[in-house]
DRENFILO-654783 format. One record per atom (N, C-alpha, C): atom name; x, y, z; residue in one letter; residue number from 1. Coordinates in pm, 1 decimal, always signed. Each point is the difference from the previous one (the first is absolute). Layout:
<recs>
<a: CA&u: X&v: Y&w: Z&r: A&k: NUM>
...
</recs>
This chain:
<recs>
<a: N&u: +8316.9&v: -7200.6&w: -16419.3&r: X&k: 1>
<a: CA&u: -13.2&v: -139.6&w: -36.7&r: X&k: 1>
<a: C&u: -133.3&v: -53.7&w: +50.3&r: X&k: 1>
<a: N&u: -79.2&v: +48.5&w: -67.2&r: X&k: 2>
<a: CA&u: -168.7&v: -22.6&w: +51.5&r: X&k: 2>
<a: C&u: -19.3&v: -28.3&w: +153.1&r: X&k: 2>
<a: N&u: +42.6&v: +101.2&w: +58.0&r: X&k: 3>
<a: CA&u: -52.2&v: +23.0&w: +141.7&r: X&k: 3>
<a: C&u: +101.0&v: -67.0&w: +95.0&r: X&k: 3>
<a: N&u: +101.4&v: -111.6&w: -42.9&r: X&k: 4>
<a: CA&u: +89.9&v: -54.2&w: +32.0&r: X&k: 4>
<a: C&u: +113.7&v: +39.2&w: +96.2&r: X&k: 4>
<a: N&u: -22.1&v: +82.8&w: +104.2&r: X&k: 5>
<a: CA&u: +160.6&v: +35.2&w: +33.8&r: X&k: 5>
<a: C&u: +92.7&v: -123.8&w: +1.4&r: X&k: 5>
<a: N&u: +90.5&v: +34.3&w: -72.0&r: X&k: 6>
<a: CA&u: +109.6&v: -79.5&w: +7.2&r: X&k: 6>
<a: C&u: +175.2&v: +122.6&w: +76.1&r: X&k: 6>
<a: N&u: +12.4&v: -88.8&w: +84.1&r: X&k: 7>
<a: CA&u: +127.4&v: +170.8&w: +67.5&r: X&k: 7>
<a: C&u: +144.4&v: -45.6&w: -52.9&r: X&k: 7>
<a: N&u: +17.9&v: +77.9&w: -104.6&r: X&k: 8>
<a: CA&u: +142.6&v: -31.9&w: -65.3&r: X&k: 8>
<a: C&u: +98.4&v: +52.2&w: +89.8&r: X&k: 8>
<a: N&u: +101.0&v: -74.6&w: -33.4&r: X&k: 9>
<a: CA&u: +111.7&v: +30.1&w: +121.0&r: X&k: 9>
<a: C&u: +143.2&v: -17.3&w: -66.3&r: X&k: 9>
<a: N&u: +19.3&v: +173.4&w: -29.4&r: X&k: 10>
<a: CA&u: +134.7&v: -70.0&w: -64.1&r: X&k: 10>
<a: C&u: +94.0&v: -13.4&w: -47.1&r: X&k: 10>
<a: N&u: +45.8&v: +2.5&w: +155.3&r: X&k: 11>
<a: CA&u: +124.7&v: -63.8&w: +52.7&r: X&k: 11>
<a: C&u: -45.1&v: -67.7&w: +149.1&r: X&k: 11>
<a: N&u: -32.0&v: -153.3&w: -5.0&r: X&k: 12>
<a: CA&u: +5.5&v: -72.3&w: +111.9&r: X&k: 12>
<a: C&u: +50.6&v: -31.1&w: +67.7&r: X&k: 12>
<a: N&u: +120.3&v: -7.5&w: -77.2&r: X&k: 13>
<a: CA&u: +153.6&v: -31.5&w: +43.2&r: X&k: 13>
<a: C&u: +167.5&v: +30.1&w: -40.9&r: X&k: 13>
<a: N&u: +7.8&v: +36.3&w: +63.6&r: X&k: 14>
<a: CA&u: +152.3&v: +74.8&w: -20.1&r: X&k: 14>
<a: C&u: +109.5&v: +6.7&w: +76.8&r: X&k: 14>
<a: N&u: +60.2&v: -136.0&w: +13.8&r: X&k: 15>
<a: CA&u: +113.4&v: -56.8&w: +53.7&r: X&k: 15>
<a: C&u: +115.1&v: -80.3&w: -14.0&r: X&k: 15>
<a: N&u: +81.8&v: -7.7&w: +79.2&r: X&k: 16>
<a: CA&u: +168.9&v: +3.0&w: -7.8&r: X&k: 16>
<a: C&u: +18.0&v: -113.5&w: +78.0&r: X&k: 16>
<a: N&u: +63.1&v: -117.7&w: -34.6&r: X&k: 17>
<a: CA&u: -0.2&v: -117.0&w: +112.1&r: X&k: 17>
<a: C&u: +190.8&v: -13.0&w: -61.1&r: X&k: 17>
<a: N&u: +60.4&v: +33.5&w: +91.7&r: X&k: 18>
<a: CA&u: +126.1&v: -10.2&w: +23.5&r: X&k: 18>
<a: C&u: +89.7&v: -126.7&w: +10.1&r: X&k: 18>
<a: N&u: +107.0&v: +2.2&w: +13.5&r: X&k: 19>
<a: CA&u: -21.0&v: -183.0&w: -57.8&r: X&k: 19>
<a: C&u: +191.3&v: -14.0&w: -2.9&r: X&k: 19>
<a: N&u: +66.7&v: -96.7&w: +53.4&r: X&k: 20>
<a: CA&u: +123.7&v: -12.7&w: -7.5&r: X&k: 20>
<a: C&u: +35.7&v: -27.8&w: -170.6&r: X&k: 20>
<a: N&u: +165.3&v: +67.6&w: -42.9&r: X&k: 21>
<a: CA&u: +10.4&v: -94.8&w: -143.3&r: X&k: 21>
<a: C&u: -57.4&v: -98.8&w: -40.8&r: X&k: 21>
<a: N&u: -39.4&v: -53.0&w: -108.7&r: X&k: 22>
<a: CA&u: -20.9&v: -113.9&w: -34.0&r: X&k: 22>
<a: C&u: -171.8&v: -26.4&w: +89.0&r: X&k: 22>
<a: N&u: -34.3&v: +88.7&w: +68.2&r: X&k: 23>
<a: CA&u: -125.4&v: -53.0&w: +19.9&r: X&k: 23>
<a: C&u: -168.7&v: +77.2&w: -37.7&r: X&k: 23>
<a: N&u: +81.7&v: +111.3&w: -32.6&r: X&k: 24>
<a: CA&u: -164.5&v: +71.8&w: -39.2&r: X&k: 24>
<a: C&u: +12.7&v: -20.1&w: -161.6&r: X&k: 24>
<a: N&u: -200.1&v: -9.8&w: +13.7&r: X&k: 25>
<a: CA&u: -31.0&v: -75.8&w: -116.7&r: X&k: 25>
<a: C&u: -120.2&v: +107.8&w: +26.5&r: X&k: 25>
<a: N&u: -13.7&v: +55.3&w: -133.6&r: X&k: 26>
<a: CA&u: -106.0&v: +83.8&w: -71.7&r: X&k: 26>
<a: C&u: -95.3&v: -43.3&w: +49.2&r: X&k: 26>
<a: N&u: -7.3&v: -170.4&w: -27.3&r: X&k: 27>
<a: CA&u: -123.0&v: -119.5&w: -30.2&r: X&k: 27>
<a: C&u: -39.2&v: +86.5&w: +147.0&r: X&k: 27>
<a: N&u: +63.1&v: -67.1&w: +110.5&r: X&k: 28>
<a: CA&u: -9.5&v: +30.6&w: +125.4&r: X&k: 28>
<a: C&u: -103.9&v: +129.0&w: +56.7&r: X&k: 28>
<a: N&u: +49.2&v: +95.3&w: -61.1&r: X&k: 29>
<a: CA&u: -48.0&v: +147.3&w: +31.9&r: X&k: 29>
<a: C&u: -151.0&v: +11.2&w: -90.6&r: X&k: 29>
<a: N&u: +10.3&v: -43.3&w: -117.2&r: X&k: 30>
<a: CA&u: -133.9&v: +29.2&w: -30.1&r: X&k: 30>
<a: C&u: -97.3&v: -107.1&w: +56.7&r: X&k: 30>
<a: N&u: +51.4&v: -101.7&w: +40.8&r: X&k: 31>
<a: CA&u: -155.9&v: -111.5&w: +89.9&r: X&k: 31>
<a: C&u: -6.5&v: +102.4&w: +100.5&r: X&k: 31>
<a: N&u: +103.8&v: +31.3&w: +97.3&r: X&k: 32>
<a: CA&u: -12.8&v: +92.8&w: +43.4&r: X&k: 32>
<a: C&u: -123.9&v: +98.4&w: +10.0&r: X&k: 32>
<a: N&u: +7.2&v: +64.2&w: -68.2&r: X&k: 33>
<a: CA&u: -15.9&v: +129.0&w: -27.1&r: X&k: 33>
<a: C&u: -183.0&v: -56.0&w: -40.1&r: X&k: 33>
<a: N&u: +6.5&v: -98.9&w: -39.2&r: X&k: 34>
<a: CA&u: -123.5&v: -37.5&w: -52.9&r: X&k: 34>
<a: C&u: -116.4&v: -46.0&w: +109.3&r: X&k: 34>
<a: N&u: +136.0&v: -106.2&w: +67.0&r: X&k: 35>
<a: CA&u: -87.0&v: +12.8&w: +160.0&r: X&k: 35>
<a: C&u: -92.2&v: +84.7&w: +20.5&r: X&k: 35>
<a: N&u: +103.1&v: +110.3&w: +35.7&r: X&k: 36>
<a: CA&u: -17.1&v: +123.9&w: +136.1&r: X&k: 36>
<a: C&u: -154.2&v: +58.4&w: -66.2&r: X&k: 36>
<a: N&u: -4.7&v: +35.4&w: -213.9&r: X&k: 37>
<a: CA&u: -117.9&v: +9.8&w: -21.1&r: X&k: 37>
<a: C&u: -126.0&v: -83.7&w: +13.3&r: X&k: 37>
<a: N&u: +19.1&v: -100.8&w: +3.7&r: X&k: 38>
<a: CA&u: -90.4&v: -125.9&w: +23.9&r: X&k: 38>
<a: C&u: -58.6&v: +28.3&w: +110.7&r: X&k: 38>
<a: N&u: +71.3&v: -10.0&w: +120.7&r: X&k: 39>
<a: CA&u: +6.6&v: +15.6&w: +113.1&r: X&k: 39>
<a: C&u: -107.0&v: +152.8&w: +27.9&r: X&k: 39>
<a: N&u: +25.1&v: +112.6&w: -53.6&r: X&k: 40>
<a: CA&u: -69.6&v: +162.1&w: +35.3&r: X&k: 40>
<a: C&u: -110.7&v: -46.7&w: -109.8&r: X&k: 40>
<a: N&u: -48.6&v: -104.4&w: -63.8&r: X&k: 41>
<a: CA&u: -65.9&v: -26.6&w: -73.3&r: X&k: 41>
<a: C&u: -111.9&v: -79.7&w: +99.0&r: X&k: 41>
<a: N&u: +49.8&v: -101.9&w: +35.2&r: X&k: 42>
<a: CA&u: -83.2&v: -96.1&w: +114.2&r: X&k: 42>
<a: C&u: -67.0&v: +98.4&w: +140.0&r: X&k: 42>
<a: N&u: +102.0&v: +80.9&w: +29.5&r: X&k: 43>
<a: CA&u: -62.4&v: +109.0&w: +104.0&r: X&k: 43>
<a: C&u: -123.0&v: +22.2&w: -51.0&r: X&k: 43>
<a: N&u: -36.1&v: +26.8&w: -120.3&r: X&k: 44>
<a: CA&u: -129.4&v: +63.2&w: -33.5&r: X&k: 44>
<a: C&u: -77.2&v: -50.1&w: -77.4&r: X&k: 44>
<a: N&u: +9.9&v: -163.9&w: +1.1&r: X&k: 45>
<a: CA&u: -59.1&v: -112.8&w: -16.4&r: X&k: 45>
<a: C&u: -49.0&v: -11.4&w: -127.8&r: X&k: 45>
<a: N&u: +135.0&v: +53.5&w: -64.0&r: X&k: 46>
<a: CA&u: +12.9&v: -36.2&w: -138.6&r: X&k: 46>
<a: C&u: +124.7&v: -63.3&w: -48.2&r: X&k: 46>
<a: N&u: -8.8&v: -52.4&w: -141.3&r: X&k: 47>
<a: CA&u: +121.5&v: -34.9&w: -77.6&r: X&k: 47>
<a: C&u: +115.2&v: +97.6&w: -59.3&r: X&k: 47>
<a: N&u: +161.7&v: -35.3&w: -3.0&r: X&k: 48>
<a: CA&u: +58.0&v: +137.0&w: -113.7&r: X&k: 48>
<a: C&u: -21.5&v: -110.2&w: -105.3&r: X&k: 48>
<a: N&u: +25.8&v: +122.9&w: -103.4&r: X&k: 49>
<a: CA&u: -6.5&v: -2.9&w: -156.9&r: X&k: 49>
<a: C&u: +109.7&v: +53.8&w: -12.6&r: X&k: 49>
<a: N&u: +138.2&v: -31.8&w: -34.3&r: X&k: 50>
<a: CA&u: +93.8&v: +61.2&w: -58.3&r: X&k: 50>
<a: C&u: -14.4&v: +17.6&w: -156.7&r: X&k: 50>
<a: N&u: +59.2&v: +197.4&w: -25.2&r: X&k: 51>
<a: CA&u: -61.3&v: -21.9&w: -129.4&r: X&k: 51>
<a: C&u: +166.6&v: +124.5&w: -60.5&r: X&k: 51>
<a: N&u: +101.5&v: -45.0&w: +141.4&r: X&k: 52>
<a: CA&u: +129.1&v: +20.0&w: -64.0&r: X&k: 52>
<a: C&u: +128.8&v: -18.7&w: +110.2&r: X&k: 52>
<a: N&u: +107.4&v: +38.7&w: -36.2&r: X&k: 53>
<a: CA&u: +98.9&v: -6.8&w: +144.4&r: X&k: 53>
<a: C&u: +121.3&v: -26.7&w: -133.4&r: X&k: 53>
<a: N&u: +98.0&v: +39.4&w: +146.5&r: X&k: 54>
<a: CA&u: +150.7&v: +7.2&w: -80.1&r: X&k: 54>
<a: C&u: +76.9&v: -81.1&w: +122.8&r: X&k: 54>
<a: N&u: +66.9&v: -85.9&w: -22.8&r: X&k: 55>
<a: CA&u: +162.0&v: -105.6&w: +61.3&r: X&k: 55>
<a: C&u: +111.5&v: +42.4&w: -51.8&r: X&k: 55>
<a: N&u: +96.7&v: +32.3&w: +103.6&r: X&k: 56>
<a: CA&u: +114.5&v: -10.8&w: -29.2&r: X&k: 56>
<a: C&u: +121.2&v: +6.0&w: +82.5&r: X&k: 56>
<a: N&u: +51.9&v: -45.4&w: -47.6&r: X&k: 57>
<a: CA&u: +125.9&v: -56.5&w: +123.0&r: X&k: 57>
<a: C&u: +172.2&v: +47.2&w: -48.4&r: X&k: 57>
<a: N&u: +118.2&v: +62.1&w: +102.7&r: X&k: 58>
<a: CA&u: +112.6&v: -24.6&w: -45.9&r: X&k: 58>
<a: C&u: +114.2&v: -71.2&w: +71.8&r: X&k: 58>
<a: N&u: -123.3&v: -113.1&w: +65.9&r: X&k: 59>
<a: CA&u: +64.4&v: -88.7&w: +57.6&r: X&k: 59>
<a: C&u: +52.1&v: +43.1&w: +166.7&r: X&k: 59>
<a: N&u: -6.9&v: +82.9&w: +31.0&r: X&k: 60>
<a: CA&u: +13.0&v: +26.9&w: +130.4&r: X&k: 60>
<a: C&u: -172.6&v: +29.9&w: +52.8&r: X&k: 60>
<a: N&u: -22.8&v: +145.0&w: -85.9&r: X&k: 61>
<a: CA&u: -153.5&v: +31.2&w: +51.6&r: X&k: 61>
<a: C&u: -154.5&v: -49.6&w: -116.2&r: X&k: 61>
<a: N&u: -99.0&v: -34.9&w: +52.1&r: X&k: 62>
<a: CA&u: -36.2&v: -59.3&w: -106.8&r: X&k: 62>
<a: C&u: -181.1&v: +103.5&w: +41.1&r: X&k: 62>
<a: N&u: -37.6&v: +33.2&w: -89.1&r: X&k: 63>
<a: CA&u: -140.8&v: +100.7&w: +9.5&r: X&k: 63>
<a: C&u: -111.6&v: -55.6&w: -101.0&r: X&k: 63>
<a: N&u: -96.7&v: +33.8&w: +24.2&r: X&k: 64>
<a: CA&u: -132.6&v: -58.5&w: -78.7&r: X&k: 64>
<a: C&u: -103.8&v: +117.1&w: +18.1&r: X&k: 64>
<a: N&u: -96.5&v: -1.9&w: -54.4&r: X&k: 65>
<a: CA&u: -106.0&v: +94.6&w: +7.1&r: X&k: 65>
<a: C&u: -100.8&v: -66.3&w: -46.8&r: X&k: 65>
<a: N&u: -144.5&v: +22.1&w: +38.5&r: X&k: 66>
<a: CA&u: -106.6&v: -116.3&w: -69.4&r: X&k: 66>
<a: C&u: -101.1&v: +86.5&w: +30.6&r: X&k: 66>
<a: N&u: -24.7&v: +59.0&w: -122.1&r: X&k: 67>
<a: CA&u: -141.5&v: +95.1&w: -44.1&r: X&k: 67>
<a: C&u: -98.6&v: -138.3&w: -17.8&r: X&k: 67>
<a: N&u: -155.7&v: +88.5&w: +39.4&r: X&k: 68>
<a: CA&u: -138.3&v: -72.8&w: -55.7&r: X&k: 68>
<a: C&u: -87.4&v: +107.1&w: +123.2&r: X&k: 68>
<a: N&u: -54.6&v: -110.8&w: +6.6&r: X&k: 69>
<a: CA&u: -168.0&v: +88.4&w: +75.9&r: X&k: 69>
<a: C&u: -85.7&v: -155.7&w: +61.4&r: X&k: 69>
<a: N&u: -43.7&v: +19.7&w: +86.8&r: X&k: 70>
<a: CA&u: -110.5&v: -74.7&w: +32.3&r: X&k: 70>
<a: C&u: -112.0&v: -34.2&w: -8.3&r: X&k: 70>
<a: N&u: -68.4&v: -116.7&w: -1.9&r: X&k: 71>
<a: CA&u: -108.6&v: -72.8&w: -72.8&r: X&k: 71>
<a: C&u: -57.7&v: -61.2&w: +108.3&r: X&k: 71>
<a: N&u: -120.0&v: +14.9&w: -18.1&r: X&k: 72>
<a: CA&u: -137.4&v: -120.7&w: +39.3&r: X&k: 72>
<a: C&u: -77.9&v: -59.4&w: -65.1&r: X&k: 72>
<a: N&u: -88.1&v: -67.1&w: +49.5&r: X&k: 73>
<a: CA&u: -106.4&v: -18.2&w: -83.8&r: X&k: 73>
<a: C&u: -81.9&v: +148.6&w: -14.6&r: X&k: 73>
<a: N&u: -55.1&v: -35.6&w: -168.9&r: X&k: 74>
<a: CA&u: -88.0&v: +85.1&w: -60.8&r: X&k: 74>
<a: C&u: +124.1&v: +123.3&w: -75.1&r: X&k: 74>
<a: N&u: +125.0&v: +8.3&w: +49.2&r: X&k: 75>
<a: CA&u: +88.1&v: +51.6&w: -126.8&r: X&k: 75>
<a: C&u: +31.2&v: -90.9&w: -143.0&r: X&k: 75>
<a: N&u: +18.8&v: +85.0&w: -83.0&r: X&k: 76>
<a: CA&u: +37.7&v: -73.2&w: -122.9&r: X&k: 76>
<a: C&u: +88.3&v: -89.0&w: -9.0&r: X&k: 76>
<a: N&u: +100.2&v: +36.5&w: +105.1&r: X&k: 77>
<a: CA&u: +161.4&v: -41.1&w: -9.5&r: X&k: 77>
<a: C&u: -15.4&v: -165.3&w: +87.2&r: X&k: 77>
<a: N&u: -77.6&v: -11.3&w: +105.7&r: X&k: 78>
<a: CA&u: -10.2&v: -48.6&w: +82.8&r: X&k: 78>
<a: C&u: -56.1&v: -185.7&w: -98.8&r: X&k: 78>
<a: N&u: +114.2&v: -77.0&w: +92.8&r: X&k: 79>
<a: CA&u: -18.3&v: -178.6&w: -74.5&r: X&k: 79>
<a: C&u: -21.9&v: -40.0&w: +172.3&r: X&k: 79>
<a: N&u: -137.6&v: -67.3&w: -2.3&r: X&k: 80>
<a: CA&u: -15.6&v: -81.2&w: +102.1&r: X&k: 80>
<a: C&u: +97.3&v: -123.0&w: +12.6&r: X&k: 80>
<a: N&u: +12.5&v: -72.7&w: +150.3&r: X&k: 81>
<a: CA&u: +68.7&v: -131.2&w: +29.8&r: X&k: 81>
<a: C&u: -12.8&v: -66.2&w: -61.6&r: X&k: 81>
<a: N&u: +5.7&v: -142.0&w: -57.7&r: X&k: 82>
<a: CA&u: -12.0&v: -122.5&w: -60.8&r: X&k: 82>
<a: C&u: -120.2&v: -32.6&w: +133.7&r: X&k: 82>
<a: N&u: -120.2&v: -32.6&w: -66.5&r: X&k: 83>
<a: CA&u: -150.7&v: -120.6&w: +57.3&r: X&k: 83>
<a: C&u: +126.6&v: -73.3&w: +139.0&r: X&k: 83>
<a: N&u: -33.9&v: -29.4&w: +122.8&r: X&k: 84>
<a: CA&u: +80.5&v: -142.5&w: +36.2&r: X&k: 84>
<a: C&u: -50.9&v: -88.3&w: -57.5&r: X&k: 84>
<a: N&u: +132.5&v: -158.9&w: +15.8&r: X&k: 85>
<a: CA&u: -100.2&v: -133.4&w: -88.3&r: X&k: 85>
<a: C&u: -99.6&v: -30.2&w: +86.4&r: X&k: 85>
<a: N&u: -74.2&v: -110.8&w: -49.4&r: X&k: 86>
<a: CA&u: -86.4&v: -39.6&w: +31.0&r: X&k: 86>
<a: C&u: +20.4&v: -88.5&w: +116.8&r: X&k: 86>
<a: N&u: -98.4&v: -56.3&w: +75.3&r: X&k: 87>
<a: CA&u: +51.8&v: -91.3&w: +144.7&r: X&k: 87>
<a: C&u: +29.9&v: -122.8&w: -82.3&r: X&k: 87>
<a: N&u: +107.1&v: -41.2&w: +78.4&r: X&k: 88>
<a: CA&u: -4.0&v: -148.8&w: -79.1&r: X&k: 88>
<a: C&u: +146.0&v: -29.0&w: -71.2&r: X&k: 88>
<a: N&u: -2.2&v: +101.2&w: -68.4&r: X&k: 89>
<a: CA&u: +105.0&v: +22.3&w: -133.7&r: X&k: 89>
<a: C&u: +138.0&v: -19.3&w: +24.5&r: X&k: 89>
</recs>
């Protein structure tokens, strides 16, 4: 990718968040799961890019997985912050 390392990773995350009846939620496990990549993403002072993952729950155990790869500036993938506003504003 024109000289670009970009370090695909992928499987970032691959976990099981356990959960009484009535309380595990897919939703749950994949923020989860999205975290933890975010998170091994920021270690190396970049952004994730999720570019897949699977949720699912049967109500007792609930699992997520959240494929992508990490971004900086000067990757393709990579969307800078929003400008802050202006003083004043």
């Amino acid at each position: 990718m024109k000289g670009i390392a970009v370090k695909i990773i992928s499987a970032l995350a691959a976990l099981s968040a356990l959960a009484l009846v009535g309380c595990a939620s897919a939703e749950v496990a994949e923020e989860h799961a999205q975290d933890v990549a975010a998170s091994q993403c920021a270690d190396q002072g970049k952004e994730f890019v999720q570019t897949g993952g699977v949720a699912g729950s049967n109500g007792v155990e609930a699992a997520a997985t959240a494929r992508g790869h990490c971004v900086g500036p000067g990757d393709p993938d990579y969307v800078p912050p929003p400008p802050p506003p202006p003083p004043g504003s």
